[in-house]
One Martini backbone bead per residue (centre of mass of N, CA, C, O) as a GRO file, in nm:
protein
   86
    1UNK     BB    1  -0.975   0.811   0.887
    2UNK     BB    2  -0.795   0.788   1.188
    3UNK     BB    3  -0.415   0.736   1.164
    4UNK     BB    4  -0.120   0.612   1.213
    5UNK     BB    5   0.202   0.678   1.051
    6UNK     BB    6   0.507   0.733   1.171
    7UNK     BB    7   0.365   0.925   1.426
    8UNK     BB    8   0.121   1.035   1.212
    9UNK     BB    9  -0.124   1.195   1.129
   10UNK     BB   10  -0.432   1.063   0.969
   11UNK     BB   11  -0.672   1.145   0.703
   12UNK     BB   12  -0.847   0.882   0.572
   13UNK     BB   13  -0.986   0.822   0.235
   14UNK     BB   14  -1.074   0.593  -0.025
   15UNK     BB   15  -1.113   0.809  -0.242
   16UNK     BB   16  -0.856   0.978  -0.189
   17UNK     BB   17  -0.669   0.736  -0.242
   18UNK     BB   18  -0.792   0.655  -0.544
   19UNK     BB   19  -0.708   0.931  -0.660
   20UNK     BB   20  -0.381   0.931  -0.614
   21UNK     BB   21  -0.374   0.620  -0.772
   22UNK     BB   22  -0.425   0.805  -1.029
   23UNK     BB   23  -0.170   0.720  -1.300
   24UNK     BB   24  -0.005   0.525  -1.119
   25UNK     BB   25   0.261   0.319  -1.158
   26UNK     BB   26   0.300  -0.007  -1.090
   27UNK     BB   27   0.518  -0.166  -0.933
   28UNK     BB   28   0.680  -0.395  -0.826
   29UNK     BB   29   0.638  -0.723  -0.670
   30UNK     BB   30   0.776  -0.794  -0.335
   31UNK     BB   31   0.563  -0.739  -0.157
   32UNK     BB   32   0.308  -0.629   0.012
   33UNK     BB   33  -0.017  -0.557  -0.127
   34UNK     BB   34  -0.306  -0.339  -0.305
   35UNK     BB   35  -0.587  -0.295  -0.415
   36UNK     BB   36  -0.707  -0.041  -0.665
   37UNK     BB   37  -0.919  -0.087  -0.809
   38UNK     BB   38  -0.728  -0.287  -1.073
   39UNK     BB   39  -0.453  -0.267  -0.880
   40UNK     BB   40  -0.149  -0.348  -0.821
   41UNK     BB   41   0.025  -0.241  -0.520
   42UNK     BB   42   0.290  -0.142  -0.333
   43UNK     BB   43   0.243  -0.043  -0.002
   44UNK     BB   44   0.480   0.118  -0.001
   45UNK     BB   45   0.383   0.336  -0.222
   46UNK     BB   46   0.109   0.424  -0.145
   47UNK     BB   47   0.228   0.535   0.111
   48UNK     BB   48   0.417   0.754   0.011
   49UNK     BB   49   0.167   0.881  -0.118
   50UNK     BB   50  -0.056   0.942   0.103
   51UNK     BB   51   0.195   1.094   0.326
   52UNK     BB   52   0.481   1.216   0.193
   53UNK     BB   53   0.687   0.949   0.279
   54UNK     BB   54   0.945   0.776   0.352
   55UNK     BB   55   0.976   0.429   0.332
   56UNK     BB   56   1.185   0.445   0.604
   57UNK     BB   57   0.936   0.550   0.807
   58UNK     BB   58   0.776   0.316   0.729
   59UNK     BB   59   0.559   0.047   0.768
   60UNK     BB   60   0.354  -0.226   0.605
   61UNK     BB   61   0.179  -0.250   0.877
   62UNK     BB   62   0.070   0.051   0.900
   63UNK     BB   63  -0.077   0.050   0.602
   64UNK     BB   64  -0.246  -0.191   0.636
   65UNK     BB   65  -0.410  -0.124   0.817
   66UNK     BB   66  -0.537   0.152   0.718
   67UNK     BB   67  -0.633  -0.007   0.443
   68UNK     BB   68  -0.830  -0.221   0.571
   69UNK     BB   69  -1.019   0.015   0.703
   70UNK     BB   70  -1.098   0.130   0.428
   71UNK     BB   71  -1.132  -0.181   0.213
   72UNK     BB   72  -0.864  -0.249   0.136
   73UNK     BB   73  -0.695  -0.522  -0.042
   74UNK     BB   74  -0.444  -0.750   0.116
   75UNK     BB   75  -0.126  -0.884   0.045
   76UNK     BB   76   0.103  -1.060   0.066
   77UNK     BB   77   0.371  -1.136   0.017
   78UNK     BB   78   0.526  -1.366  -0.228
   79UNK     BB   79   0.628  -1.644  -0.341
   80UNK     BB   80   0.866  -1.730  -0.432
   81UNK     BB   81   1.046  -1.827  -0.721
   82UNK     BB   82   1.152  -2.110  -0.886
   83UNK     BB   83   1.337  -2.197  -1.160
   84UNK     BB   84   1.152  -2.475  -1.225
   85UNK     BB   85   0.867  -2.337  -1.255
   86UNK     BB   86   0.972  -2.158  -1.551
   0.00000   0.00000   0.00000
């Protein structure tokens, strides 16, 4: 699937990103996730790995919009965790 992310065309394809995403560990989840395998990515991290662009360079949303058309589930922000919830 063709998409743009940061003004650059990406073709990217499920298997491939899937494939990418093997033996990465998962950074902490601070902001928008997505799913892969078994495993919970920060949007960011995973932008980062299949673009192999700086991730100041691309949005959460144009990475999360590429994800979804390739049909992996992106879930929201966490809502942040109060100290008495503890």
């Amino acid at each position: 699937m063709r998409c743009i992310i940061a003004r650059f065309p990406f073709d990217l394809v499920k298997s491939e990103v899937e494939q990418s995403m093997k033996g990465v560990k998962p950074e902490a989840i601070t902001d928008a996730s997505v799913i892969i395998g078994r495993k919970a990515y920060p949007v960011k991290q995973v932008g980062q790995i299949i673009t192999g662009q700086d991730r100041r360079d691309f949005s959460t949303g144009e990475v999360i919009r590429a994800l979804n058309r390739l049909g992996f589930t992106c879930r929201p922000t966490p809502a942040p965790t109060h100290p008495q919830d503890l």
